[in-house]
C-alpha positions as CSV (number, residue, x, y, z in Angstrom):
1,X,40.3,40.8,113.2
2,X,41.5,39.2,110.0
3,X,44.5,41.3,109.8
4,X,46.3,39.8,112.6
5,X,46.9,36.3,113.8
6,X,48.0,34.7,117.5
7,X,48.9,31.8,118.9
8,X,49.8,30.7,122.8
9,X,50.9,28.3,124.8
10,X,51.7,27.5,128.5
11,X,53.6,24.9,130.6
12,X,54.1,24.4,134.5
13,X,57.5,23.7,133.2
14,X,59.7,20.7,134.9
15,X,59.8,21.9,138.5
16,X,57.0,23.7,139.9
17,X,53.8,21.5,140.6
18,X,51.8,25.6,140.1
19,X,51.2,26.9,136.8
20,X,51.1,30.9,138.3
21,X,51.2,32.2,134.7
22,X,48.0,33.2,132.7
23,X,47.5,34.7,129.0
24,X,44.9,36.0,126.9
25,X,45.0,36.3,123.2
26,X,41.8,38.2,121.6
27,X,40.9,40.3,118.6
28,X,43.3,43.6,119.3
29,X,44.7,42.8,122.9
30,X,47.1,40.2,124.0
31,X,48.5,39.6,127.1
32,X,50.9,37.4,129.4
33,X,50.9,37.8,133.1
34,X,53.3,35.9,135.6
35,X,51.9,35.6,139.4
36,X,53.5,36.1,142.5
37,X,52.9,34.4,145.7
38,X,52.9,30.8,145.3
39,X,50.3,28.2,146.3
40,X,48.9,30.8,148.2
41,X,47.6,32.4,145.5
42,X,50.0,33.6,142.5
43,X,47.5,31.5,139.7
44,X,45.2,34.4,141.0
45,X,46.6,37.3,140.8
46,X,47.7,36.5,137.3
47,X,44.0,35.8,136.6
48,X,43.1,38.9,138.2
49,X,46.0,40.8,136.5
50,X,44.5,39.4,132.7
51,X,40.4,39.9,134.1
52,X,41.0,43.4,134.5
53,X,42.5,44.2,131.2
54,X,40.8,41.8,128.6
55,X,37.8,44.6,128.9
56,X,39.4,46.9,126.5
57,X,39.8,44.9,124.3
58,X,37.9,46.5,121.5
59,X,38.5,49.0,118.7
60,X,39.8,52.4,119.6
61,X,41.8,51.1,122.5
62,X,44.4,53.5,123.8
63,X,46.9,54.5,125.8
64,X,44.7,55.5,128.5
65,X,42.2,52.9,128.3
66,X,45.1,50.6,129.0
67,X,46.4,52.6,131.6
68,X,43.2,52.8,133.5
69,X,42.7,48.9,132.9
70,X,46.0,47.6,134.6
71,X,45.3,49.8,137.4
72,X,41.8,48.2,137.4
73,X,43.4,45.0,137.9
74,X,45.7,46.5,140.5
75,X,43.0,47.2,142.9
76,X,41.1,43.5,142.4
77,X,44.7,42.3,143.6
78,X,44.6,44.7,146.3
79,X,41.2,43.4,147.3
80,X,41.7,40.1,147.3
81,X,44.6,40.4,149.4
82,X,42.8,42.3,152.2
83,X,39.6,40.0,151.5
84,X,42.1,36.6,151.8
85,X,44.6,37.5,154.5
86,X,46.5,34.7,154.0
87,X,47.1,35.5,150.4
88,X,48.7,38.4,152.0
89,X,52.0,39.4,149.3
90,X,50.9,38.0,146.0
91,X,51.2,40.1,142.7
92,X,51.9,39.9,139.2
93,X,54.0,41.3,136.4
94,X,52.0,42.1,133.5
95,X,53.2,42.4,129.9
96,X,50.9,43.1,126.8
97,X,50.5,44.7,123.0
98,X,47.4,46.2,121.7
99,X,46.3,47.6,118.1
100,X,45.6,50.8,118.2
101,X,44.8,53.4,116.2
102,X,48.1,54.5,115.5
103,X,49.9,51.2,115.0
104,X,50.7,48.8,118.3
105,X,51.4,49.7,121.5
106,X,53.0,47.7,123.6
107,X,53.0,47.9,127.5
108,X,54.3,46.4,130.7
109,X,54.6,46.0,134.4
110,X,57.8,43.4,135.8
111,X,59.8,41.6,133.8
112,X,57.4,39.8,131.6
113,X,58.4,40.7,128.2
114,X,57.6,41.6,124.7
115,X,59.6,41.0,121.6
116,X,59.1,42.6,118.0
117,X,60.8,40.5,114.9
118,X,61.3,42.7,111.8
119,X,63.0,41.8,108.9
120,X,64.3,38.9,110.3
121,X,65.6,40.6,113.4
122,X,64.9,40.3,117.1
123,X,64.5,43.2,119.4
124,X,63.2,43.2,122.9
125,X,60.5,46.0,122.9
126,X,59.9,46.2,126.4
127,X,62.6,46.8,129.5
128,X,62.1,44.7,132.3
129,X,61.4,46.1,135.9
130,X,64.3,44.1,138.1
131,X,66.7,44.8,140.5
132,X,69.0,43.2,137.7
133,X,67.9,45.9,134.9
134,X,68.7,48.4,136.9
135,X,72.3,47.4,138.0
136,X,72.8,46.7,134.0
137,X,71.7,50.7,133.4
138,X,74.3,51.7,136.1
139,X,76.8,49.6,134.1
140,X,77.3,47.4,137.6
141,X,77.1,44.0,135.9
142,X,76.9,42.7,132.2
143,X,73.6,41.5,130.6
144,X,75.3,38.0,130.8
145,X,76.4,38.8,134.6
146,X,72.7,39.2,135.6
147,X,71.6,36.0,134.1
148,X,73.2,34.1,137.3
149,X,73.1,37.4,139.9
150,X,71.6,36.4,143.0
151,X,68.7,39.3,143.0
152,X,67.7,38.1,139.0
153,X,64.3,37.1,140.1
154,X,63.4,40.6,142.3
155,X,61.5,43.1,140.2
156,X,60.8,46.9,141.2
157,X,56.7,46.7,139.9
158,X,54.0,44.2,139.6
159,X,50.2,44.3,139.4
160,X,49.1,44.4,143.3
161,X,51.2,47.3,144.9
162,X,50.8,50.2,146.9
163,X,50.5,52.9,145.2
164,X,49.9,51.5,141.9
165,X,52.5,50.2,139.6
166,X,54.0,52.7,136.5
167,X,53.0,50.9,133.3
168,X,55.7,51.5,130.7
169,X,54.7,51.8,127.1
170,X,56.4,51.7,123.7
171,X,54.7,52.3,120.0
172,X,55.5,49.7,117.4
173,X,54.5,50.7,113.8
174,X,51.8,48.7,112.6
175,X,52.5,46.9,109.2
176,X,52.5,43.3,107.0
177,X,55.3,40.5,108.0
178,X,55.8,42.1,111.5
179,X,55.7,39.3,114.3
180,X,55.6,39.3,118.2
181,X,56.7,37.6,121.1
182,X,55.2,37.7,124.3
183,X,57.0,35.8,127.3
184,X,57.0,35.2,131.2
185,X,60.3,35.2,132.4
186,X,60.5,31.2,132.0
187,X,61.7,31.9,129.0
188,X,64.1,34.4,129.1
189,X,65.5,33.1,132.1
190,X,66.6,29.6,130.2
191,X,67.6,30.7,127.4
192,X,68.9,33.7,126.6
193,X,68.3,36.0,123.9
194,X,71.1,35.1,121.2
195,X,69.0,31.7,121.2
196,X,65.2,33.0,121.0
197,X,66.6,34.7,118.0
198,X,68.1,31.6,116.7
199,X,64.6,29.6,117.3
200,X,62.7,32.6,116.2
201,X,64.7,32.4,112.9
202,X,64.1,28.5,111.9
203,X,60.6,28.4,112.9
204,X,59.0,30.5,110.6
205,X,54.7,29.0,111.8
206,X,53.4,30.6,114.9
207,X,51.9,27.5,116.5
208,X,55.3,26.2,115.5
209,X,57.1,28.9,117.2
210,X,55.3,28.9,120.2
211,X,55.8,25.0,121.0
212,X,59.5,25.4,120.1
213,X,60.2,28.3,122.3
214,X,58.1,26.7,125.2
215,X,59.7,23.5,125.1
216,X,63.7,25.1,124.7
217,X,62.4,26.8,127.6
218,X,61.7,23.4,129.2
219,X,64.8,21.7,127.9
220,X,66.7,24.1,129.2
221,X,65.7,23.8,132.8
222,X,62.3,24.3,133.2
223,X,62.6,25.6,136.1
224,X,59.6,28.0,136.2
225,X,56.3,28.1,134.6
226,X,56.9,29.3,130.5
227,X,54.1,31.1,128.7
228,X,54.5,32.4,125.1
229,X,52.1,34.1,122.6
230,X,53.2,34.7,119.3
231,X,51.0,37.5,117.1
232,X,51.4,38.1,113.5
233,X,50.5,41.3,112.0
234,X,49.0,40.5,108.3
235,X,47.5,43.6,107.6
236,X,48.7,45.2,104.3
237,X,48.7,48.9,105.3
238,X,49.6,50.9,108.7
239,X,46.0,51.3,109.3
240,X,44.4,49.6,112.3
241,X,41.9,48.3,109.9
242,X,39.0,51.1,110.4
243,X,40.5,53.0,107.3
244,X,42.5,51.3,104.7
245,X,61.4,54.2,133.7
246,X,61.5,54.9,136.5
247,X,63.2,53.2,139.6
248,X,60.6,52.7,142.4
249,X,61.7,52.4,145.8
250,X,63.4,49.2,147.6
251,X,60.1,49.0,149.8
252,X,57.9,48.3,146.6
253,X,60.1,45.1,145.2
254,X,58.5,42.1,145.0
255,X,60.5,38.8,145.4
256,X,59.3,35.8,143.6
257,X,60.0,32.6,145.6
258,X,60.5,29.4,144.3
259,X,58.5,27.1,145.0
């Protein structure tokens, strides 16, 4: 669509050898998606995680469609996993934002995040899945305390468990000058919010945005694969262009390992 314009970019970061992240960036659907499971097959199950989604990508997409698309891609991670045995344990968090009707929607799965700049202010949209998150809710630890807790990289739903993963979702009204963030937890895991803002603020292109985020990302560490897409919304009405949590159980946590 003309009304709305997107940008991504990946890295393996400095560390890993794997790029496990994957991203897809079409006409009224974009998504990032952060695999789990290392060489053995976390690139996979964040291709799987995107494949089963990027079929709704069409006008008229809603909450359901989206709903019935991520547990789509939950059973071809399911299936791969008792097809590949030793692939046995790999998943993916899955974060994304779609144009509806009715504005954007915005929806995730992990700790994969989206961000929504208005007026020149940054607000995370989404709430992560982690053991962290939940601890911060409880008022156990400080947002700053879980950026070095040991349990910061265990998250309580991904794409590829049993049962099926509760897909969170949060409405964003629709309208010109609003930008987006999408990000795998390389990001927000180097830097912290207070400084996304601060890049977010001085980089006023997408592409521009993108490479800078990325590469603080990278600068900072690069200790994990970074993935960011950066959507514009350039429509001038709050038309979509036709007319004018819940805790799951300590069983179902997912660890990512480093590798």
């Amino acid at each position: 669509m003309s009304d709305i314009a997107a940008v991504g970019l990946t890295s393996v970061g400095r560390v890993r050898t794997l790029n496990e992240d994957a991203w897809y960036a079409g006409e009224r659907l974009f998504i990032v998606a952060d695999g789990m499971g290392g060489h053995a097959a976390g690139d996979v199950a964040s291709a799987l995680a995107i494949a089963g989604l990027t079929p709704v990508d069409r006008q008229g997409v809603g909450r359901d469609d989206l709903e019935a698309a991520v547990l789509a891609s939950n059973e071809a991670v399911l299936e791969h996993a008792q097809a590949h045995p030793e692939t046995a344990g790999l998943g993916s968090t899955v974060c994304g934002l779609a144009r509806t009707a009715d504005g954007w929607l915005a929806f995730n799965a992990g700790d994969s995040r989206c961000y929504v700049i208005e007026r020149g202010t940054l607000r995370q949209v989404t709430v992560d899945h982690s053991e962290v998150q939940e601890l911060i809710d409880r008022g156990l630890i400080t947002r700053e305390q879980a950026r070095s807790h040991p349990d910061r990289n265990v998250i309580t739903r991904a794409v590829g468990q049993t049962p099926p993963p509760l897909v969170d979702f949060f409405a964003v009204p629709a309208g010109p000058g609003v930008r987006f963030v999408l990000a795998s937890d390389g990001l927000h895991s180097e830097i912290d919010d207070a400084r996304i803002a601060e890049i977010c603020a001085g980089t006023p292109g997408a592409a521009e945005l993108a490479s800078a985020l990325v590469h603080a990302a990278e600068e900072a560490g690069g200790n994990d694969n970074v993935t960011v897409i950066v959507v514009d919304d350039l429509s001038d009405s709050h038309s979509d262009g036709r007319t004018a949590s819940t805790t799951v159980p300590r069983d179902l946590i997912l660890r990512e390992v480093a590798q």
